[in-house]
PyMOL Python script that loads the backbone (N, CA, C, O; Angstrom):
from pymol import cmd

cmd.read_pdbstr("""\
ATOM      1  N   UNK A   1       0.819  -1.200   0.000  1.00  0.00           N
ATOM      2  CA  UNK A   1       0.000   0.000   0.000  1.00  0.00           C
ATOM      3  C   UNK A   1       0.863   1.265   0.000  1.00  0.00           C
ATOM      4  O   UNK A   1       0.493   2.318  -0.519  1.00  0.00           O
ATOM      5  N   UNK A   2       1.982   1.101   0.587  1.00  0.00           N
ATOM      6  CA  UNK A   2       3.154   2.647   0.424  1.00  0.00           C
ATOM      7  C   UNK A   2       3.065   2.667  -1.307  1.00  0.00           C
ATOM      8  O   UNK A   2       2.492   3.726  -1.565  1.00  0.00           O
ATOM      9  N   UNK A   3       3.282   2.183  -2.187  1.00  0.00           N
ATOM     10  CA  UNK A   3       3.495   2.582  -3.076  1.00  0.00           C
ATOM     11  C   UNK A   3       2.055   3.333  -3.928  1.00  0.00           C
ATOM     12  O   UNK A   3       2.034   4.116  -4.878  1.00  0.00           O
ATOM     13  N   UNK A   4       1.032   2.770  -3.201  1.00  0.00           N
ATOM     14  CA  UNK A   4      -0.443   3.675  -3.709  1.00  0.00           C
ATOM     15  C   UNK A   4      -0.627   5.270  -3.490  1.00  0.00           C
ATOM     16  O   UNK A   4      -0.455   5.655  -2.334  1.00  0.00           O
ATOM     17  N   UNK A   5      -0.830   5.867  -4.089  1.00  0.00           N
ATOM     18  CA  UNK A   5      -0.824   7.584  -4.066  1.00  0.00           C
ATOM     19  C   UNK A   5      -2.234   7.764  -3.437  1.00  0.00           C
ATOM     20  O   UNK A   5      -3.279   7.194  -3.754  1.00  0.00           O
ATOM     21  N   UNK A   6      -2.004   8.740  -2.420  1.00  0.00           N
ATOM     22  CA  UNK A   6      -3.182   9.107  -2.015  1.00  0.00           C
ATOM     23  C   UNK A   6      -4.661   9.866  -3.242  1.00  0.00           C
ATOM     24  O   UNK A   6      -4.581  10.772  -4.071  1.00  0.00           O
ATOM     25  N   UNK A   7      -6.063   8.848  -2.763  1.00  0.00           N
ATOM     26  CA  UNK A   7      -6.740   9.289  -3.549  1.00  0.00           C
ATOM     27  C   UNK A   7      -7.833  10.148  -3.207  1.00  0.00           C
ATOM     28  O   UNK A   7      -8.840  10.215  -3.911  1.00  0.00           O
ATOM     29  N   UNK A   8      -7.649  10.919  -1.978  1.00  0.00           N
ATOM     30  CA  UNK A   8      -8.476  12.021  -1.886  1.00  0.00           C
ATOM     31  C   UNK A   8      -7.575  12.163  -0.304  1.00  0.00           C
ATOM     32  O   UNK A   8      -6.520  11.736   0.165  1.00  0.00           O
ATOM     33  N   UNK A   9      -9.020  13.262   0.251  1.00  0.00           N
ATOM     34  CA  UNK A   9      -8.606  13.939   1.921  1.00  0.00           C
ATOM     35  C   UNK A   9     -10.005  14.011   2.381  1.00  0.00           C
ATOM     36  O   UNK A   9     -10.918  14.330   1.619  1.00  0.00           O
ATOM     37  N   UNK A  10     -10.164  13.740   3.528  1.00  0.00           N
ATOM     38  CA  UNK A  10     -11.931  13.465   4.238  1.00  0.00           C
ATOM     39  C   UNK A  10     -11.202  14.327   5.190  1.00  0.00           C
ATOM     40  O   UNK A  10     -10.132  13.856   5.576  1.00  0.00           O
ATOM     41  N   UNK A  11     -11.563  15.569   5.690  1.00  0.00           N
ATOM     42  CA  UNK A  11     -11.403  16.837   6.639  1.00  0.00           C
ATOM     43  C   UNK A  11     -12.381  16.423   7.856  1.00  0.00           C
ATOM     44  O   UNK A  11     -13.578  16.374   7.572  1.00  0.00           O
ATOM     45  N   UNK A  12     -12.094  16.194   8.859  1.00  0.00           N
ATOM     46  CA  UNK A  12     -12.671  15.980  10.325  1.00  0.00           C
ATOM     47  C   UNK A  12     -12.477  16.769  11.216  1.00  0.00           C
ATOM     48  O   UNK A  12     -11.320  17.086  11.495  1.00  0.00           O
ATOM     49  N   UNK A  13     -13.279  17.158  11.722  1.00  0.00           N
ATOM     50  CA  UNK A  13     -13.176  18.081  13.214  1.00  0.00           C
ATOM     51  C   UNK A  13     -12.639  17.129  15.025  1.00  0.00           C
ATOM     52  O   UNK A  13     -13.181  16.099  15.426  1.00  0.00           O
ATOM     53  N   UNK A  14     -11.823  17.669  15.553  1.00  0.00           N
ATOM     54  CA  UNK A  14     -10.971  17.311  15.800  1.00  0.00           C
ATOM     55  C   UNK A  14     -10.681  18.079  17.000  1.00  0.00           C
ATOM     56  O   UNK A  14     -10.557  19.279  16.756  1.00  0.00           O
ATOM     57  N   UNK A  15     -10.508  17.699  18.440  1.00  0.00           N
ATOM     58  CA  UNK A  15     -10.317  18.520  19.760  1.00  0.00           C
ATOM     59  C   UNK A  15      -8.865  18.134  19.759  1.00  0.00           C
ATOM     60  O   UNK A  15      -8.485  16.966  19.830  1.00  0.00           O
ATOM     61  N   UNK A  16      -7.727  19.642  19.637  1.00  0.00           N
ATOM     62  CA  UNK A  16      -6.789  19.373  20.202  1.00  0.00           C
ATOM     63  C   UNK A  16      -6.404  19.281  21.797  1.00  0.00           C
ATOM     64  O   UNK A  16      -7.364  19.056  22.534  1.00  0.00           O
ATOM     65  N   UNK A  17      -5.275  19.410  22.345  1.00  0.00           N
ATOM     66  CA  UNK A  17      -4.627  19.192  23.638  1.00  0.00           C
ATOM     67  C   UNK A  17      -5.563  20.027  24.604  1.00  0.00           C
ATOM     68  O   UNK A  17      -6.066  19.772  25.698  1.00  0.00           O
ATOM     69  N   UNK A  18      -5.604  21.440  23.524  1.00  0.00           N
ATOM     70  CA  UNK A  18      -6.503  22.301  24.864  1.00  0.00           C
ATOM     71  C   UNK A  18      -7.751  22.222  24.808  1.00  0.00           C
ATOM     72  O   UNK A  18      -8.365  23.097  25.418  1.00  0.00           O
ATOM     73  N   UNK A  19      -8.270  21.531  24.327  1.00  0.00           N
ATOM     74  CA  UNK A  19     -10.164  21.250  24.384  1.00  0.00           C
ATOM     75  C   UNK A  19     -10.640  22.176  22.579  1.00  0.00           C
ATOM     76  O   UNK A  19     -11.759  21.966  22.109  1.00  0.00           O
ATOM     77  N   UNK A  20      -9.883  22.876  22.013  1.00  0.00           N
ATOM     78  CA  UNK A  20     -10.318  23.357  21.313  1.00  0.00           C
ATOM     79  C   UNK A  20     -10.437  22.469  19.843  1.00  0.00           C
ATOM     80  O   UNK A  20      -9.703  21.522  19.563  1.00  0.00           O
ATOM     81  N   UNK A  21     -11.335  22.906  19.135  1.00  0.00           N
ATOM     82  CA  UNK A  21     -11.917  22.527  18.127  1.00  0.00           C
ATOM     83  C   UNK A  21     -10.890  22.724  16.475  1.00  0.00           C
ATOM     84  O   UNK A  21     -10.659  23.858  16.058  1.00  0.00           O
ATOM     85  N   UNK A  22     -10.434  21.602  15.794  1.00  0.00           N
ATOM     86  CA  UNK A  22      -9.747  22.072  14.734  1.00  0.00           C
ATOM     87  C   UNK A  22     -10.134  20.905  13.723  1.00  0.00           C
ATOM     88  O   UNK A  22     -10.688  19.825  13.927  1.00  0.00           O
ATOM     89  N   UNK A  23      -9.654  21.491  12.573  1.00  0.00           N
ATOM     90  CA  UNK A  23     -10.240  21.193  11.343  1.00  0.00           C
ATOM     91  C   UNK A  23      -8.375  20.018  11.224  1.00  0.00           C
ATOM     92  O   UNK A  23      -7.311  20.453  11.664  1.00  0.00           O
ATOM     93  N   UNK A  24      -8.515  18.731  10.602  1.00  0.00           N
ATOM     94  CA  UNK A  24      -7.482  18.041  10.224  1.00  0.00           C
ATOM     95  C   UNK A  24      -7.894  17.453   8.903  1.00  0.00           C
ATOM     96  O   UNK A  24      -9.026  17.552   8.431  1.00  0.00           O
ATOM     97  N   UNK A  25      -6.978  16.893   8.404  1.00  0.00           N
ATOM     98  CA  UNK A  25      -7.380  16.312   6.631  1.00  0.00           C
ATOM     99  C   UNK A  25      -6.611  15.241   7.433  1.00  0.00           C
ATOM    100  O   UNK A  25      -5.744  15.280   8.306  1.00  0.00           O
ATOM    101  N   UNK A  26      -7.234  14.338   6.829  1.00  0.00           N
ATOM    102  CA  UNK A  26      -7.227  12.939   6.456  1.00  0.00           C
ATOM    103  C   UNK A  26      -7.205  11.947   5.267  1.00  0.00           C
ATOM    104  O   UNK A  26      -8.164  11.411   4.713  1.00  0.00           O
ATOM    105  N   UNK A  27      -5.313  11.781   4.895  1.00  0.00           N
ATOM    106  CA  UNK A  27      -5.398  11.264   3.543  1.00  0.00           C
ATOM    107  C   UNK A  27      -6.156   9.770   3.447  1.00  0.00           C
ATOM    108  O   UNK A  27      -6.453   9.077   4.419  1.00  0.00           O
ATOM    109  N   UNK A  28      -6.371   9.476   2.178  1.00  0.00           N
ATOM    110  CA  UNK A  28      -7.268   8.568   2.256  1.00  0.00           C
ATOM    111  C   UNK A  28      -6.463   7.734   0.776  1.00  0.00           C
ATOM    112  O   UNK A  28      -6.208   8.158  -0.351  1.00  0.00           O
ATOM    113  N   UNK A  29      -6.226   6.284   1.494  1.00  0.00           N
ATOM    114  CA  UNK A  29      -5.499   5.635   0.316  1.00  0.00           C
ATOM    115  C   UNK A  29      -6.072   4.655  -0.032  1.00  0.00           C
ATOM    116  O   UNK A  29      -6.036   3.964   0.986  1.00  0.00           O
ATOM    117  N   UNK A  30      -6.542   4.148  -0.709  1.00  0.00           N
ATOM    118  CA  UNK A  30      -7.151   2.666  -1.122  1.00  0.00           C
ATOM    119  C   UNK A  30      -6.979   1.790  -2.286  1.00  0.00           C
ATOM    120  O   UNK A  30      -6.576   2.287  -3.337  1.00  0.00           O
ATOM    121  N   UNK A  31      -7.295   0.290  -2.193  1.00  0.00           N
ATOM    122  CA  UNK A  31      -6.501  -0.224  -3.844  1.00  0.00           C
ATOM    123  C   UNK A  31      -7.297  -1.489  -3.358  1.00  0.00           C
ATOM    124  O   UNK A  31      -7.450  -1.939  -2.222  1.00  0.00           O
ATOM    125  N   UNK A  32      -7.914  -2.072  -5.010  1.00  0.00           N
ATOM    126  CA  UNK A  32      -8.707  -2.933  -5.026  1.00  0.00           C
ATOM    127  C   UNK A  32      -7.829  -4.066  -4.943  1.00  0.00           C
ATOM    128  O   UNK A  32      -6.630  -3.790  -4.917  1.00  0.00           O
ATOM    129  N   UNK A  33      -8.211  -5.501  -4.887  1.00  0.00           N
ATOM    130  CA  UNK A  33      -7.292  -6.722  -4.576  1.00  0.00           C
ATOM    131  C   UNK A  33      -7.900  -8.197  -5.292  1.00  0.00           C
ATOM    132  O   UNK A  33      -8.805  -8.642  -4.586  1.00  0.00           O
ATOM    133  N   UNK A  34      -7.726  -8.749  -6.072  1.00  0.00           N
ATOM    134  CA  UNK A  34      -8.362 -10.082  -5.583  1.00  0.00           C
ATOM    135  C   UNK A  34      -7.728 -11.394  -5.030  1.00  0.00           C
ATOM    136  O   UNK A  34      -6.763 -11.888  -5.613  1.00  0.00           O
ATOM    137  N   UNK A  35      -8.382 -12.096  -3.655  1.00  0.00           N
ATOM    138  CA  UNK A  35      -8.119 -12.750  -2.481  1.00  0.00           C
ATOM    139  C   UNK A  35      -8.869 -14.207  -3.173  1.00  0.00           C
ATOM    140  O   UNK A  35     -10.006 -14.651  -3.015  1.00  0.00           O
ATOM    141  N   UNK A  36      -7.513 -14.805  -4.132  1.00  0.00           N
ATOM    142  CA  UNK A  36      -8.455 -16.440  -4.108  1.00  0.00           C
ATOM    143  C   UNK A  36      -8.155 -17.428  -3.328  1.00  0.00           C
ATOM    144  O   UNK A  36      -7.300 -17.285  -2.454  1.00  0.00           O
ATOM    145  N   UNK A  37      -8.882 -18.725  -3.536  1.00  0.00           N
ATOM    146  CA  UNK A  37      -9.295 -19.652  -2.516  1.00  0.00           C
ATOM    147  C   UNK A  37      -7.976 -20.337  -2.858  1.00  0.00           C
ATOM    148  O   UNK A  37      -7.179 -20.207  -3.787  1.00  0.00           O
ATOM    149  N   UNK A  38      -8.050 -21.361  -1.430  1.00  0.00           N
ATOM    150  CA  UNK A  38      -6.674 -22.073  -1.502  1.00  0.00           C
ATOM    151  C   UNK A  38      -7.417 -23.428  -2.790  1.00  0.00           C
ATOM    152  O   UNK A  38      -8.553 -23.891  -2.888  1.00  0.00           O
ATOM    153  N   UNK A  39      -6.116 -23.692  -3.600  1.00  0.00           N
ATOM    154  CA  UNK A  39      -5.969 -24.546  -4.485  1.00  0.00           C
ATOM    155  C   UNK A  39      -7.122 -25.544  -4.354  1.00  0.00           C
ATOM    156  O   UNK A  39      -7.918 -25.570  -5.292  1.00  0.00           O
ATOM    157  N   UNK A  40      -7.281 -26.198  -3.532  1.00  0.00           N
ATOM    158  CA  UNK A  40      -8.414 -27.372  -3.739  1.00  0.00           C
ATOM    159  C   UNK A  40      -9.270 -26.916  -2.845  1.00  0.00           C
ATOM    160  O   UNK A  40      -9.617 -27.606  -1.887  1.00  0.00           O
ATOM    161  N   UNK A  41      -9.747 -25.601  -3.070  1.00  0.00           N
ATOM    162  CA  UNK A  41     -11.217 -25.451  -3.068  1.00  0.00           C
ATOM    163  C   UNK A  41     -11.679 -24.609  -4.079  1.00  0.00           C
ATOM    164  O   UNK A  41     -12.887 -24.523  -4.299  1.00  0.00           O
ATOM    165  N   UNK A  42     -10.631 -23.805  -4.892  1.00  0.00           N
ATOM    166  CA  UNK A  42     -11.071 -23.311  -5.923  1.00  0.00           C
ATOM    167  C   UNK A  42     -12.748 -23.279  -6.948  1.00  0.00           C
ATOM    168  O   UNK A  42     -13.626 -22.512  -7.343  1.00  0.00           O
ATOM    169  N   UNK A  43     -12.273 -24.881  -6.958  1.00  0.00           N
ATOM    170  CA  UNK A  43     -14.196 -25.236  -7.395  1.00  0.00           C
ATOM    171  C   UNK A  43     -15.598 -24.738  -6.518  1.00  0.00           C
ATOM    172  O   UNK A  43     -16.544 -24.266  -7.149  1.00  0.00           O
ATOM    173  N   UNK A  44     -15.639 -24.830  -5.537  1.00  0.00           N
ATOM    174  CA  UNK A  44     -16.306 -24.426  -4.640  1.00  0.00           C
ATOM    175  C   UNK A  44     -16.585 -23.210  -4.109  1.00  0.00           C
ATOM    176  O   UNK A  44     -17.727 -22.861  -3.808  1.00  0.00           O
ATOM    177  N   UNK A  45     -15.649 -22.566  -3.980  1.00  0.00           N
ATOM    178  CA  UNK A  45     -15.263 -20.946  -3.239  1.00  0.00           C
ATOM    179  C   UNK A  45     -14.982 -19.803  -4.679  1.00  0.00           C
ATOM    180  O   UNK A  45     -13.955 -19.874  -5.354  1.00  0.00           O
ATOM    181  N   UNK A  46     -15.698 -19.155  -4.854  1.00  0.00           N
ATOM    182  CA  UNK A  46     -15.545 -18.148  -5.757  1.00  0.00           C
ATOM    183  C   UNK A  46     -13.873 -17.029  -5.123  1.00  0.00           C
ATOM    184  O   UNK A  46     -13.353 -17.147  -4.014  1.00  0.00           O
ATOM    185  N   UNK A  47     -13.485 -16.212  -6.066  1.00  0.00           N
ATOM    186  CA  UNK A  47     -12.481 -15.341  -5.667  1.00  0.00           C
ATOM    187  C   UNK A  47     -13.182 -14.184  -5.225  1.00  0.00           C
ATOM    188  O   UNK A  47     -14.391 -14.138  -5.451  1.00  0.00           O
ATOM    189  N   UNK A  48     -12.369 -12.803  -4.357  1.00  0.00           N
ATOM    190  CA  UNK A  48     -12.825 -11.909  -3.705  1.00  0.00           C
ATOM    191  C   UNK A  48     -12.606 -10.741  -3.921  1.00  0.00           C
ATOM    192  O   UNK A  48     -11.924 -10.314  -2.989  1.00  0.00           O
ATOM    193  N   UNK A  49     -12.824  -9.913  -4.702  1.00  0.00           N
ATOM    194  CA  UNK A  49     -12.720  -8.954  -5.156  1.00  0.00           C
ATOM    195  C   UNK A  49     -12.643  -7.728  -3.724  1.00  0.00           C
ATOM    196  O   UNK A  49     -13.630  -7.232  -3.180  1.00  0.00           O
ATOM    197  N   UNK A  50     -11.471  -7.517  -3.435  1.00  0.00           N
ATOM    198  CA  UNK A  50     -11.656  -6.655  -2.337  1.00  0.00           C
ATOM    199  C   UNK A  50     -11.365  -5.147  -2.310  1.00  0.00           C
ATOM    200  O   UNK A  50     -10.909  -4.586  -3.306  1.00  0.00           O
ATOM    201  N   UNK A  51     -11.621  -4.518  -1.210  1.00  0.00           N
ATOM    202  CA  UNK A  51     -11.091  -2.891  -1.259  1.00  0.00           C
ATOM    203  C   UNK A  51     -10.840  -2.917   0.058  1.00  0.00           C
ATOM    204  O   UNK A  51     -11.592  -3.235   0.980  1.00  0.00           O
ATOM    205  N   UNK A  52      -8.974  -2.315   0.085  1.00  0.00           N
ATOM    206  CA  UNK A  52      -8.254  -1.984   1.007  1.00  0.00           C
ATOM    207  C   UNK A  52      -8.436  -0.729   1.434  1.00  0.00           C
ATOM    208  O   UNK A  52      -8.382   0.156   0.580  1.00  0.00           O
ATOM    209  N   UNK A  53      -8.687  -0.365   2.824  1.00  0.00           N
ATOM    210  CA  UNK A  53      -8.994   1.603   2.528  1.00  0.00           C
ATOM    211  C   UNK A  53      -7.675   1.497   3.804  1.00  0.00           C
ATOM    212  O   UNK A  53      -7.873   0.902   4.864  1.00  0.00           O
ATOM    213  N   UNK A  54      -6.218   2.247   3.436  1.00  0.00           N
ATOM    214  CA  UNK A  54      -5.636   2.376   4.553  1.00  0.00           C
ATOM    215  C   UNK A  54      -5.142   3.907   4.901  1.00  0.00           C
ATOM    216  O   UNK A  54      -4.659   4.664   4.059  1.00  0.00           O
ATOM    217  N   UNK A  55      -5.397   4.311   6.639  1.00  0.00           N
ATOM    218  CA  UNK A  55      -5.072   5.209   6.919  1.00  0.00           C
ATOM    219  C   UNK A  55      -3.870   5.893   6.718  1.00  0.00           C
ATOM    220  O   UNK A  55      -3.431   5.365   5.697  1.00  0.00           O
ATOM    221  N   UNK A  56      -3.041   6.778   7.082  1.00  0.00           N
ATOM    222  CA  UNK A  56      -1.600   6.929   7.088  1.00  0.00           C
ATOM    223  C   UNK A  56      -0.972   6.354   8.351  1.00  0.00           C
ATOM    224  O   UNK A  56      -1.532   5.982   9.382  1.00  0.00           O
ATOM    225  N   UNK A  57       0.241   6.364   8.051  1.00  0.00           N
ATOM    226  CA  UNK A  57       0.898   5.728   8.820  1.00  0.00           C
ATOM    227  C   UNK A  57       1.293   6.201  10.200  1.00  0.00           C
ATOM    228  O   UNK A  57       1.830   5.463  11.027  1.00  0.00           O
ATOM    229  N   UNK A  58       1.004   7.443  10.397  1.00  0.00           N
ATOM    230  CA  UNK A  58       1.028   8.301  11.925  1.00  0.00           C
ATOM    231  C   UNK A  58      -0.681   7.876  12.363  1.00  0.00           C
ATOM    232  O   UNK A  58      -0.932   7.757  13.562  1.00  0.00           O
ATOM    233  N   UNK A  59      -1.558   7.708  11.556  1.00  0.00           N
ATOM    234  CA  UNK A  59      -2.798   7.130  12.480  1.00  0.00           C
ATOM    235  C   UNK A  59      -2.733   6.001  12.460  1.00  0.00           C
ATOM    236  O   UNK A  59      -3.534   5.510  13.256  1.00  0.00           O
ATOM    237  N   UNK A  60      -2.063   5.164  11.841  1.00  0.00           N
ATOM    238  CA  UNK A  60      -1.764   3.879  12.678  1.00  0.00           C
ATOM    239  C   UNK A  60      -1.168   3.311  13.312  1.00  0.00           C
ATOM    240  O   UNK A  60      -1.418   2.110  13.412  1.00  0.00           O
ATOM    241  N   UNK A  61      -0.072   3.898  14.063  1.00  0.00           N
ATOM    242  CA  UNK A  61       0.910   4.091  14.760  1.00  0.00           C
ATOM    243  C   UNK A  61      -0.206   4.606  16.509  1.00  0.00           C
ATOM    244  O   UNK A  61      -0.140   4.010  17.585  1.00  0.00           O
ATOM    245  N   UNK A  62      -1.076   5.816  16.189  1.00  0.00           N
ATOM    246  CA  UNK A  62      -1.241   6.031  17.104  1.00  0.00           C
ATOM    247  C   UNK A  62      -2.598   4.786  17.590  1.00  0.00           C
ATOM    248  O   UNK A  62      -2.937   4.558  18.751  1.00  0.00           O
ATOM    249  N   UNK A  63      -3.097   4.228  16.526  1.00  0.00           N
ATOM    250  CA  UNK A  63      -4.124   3.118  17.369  1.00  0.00           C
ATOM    251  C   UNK A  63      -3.730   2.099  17.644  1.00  0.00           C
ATOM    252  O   UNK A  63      -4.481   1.298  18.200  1.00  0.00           O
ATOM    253  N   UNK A  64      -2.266   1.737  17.317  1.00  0.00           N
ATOM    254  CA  UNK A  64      -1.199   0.500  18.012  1.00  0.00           C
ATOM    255  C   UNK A  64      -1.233   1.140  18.741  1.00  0.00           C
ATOM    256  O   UNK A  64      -2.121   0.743  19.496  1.00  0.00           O
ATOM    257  N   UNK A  65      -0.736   2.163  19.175  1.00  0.00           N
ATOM    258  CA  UNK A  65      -0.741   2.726  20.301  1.00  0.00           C
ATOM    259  C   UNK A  65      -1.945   2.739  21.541  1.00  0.00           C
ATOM    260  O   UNK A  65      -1.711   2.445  22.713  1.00  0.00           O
ATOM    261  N   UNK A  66      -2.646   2.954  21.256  1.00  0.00           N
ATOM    262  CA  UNK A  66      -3.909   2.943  21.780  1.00  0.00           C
ATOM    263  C   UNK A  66      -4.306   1.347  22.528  1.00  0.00           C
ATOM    264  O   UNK A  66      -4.325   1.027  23.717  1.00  0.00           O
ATOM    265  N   UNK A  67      -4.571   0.619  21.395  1.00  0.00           N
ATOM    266  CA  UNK A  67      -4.884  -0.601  21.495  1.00  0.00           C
ATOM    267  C   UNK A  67      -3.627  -1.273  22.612  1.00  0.00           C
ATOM    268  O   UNK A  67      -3.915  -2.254  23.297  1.00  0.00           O
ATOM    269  N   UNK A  68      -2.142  -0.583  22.703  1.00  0.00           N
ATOM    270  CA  UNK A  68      -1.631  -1.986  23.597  1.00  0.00           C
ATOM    271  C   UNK A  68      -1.255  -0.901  25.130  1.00  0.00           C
ATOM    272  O   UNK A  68      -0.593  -1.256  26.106  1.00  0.00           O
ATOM    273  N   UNK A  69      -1.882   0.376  24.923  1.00  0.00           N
ATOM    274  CA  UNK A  69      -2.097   0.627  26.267  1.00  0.00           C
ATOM    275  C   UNK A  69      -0.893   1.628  26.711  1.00  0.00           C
ATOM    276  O   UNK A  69      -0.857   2.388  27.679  1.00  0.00           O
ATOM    277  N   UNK A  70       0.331   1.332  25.446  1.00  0.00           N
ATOM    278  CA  UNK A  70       1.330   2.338  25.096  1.00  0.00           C
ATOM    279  C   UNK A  70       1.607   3.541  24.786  1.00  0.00           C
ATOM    280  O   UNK A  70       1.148   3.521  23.643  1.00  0.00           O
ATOM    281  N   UNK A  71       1.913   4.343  24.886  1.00  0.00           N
ATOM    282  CA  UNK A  71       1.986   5.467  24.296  1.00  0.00           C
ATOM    283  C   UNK A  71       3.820   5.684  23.615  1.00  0.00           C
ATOM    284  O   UNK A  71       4.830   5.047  23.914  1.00  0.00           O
ATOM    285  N   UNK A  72       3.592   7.097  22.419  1.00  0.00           N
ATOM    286  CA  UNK A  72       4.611   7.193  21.782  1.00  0.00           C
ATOM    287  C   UNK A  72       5.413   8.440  22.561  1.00  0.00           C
ATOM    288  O   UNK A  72       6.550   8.849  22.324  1.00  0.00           O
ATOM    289  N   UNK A  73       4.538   8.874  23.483  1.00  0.00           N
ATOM    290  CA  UNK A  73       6.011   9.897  24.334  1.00  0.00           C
ATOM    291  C   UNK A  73       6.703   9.199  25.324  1.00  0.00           C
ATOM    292  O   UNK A  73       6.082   8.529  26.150  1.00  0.00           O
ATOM    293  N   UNK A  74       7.777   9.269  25.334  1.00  0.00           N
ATOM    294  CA  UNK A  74       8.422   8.800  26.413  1.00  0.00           C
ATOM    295  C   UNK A  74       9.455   9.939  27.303  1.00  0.00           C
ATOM    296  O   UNK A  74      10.070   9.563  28.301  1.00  0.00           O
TER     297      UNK A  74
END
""", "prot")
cmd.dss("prot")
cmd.show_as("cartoon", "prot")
cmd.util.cbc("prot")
cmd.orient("prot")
């Protein structure tokens, strides 16, 4: 997905540190995929036409973060 160019910006409102209200962009990257079945089920299981939507890499950094309870200041 690093090599996909961002294909738009979704702008969200957003409370910084001091309670106040700010406007942030949010790049928005995505790329279609198809996910087929393992070899001997092929007959059975159709393939998956998918869509990857991934954040940038500082918002996913901060919901690892989040999620293991860590934080990135030290």
């Amino acid at each position: 997905m690093e090599e996909t160019s961002v294909k738009g910006l979704h702008y969200i409102d957003v409370r910084n540190d001091k309670g106040e209200m700010t406007k942030a962009a949010l790049e928005i990257k995505f790329k279609r995929i198809a996910v087929l079945p393992p070899i001997g089920k092929q007959k059975r299981y159709p393939a998956l036409d998918l869509t990857i939507i991934m954040p940038p890499s500082a918002v996913r950094q901060k919901a690892v973060n989040q999620l293991s309870g860590s934080s990135s200041r030290t």
